[in-house]
C-alpha positions as a printed Julia matrix, in Angstrom:
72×3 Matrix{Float64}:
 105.81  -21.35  -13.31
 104.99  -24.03  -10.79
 101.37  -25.07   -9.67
 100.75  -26.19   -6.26
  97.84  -27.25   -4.2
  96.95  -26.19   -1.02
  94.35  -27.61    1.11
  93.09  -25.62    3.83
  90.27  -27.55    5.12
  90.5   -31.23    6.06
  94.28  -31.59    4.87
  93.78  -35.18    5.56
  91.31  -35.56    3.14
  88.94  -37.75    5.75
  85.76  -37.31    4.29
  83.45  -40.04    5.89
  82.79  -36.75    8.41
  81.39  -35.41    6.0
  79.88  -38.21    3.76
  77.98  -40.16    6.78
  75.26  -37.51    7.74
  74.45  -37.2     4.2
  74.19  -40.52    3.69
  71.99  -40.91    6.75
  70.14  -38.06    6.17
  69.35  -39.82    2.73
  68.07  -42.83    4.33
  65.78  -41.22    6.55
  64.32  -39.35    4.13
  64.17  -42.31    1.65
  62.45  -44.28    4.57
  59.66  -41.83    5.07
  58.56  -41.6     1.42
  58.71  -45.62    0.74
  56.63  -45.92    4.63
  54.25  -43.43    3.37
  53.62  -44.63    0.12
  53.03  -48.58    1.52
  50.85  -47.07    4.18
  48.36  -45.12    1.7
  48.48  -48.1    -0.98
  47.47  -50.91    2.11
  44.6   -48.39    3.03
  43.56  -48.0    -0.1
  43.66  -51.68   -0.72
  41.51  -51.95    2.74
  39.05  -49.45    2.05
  40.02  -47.46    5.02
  41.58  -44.33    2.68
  37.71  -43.53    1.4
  36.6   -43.46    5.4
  39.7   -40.72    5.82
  39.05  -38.96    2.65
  35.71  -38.17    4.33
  36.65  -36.46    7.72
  37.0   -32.77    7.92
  40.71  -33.17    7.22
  42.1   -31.77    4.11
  44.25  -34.04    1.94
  47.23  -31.85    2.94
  46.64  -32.48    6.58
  45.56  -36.48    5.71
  49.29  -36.63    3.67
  51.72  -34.6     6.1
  50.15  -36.28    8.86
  51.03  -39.99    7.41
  54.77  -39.93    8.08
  54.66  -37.79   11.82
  54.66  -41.74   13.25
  57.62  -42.68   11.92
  59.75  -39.65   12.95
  58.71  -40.31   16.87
């Protein structure tokens, strides 16, 4: 009995196709959460976060509205 591999997909076994969007994906995504977080902790630092806080905005709204800049 005799065992032997096939591949069917990518049979050259390149697999920076497939390991580059990840990795930029990652990057991105790391890139909004670190921008985010620097951009709350300087307002807080400021003072400006309590002036937000107060507006009719919700929190949700305040924090899904903090990374929008960064994606444009």
């Amino acid at each position: 009995m005799t065992v032997r591999s096939e591949v069917r997909f990518n049979p050259t076994l390149d697999y920076t196709s497939f390991i580059m969007p990840g990795l930029i994906g990652l990057t991105l995504q790391l890139m909004t959460i670190m921008l985010m977080a620097t951009t709350i902790t300087r307002e807080r630092e400021h003072g400006t976060l309590d002036q937000l806080l107060v507006t009719p905005m919700t929190r949700l709204e305040l924090f899904v509205g903090k990374p929008i800049p960064y994606h444009l």
